[in-house]
N, C-alpha and C positions, 0 to 999 in steps of 0.2 A: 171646205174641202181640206184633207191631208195631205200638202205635198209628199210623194214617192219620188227616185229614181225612174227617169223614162217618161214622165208624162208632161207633155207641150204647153208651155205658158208662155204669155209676153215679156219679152225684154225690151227695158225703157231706157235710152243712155243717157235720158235730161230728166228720170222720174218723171212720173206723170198723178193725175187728178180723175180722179174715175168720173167727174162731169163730162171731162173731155170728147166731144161729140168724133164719131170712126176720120170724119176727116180731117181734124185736126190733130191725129197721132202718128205725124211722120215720122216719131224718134223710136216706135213700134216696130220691136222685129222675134220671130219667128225663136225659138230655143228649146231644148230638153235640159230639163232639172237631172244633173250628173250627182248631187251629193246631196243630202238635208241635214241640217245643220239646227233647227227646231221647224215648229208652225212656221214661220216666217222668213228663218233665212236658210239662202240654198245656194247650191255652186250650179252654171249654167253652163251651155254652151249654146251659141247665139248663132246664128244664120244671118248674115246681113246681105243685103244689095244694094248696090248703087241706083243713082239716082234714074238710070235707065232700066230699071227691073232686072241689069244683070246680077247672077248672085258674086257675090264679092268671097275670101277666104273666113271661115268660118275661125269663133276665138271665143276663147275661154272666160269669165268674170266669175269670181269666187265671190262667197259670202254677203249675197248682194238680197238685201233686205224686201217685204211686200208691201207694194204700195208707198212707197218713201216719197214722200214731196219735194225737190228740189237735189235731188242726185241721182244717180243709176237705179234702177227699184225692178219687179218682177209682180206681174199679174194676172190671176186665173182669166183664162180669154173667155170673154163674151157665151153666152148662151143664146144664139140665135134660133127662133123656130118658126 
């Protein structure tokens, strides 16, 4: 897929491993793709909530890489059917 502007991906703030089975991605959250930067990296804007499903204040991370192992990354969410 070609990241746009506007369209919903995962934001990872420990990177993550696409083995990673749905309940082990607590560091999974919610974001729209604000800028694109190539195929791969994009500016976000992240939706977070605390640990009680409250949502928390929403925040910015620029230039943040797909699928990065081992720091911040960004990933097309799951196609469930």
């Amino acid at each position: 897929m070609t990241p746009t502007i506007g369209r919903i991906v995962h934001y990872w703030s420990l990177g993550h491993n696409a083995d990673q089975k749905p309940e082990d991605r607590t560091n999974c959250l919610a974001s729209i793709i604000t800028a694109v930067w190539s195929e791969t990296v994009v500016n976000l804007y992240v939706f977070p909530q605390d640990p009680y499903g409250v949502p928390d204040a929403p925040f910015y991370r620029t230039s943040v890489q797909l699928n990065r192992v081992g720091g911040e990354s960004w990933s097309w969410p799951e196609i469930v059917k």
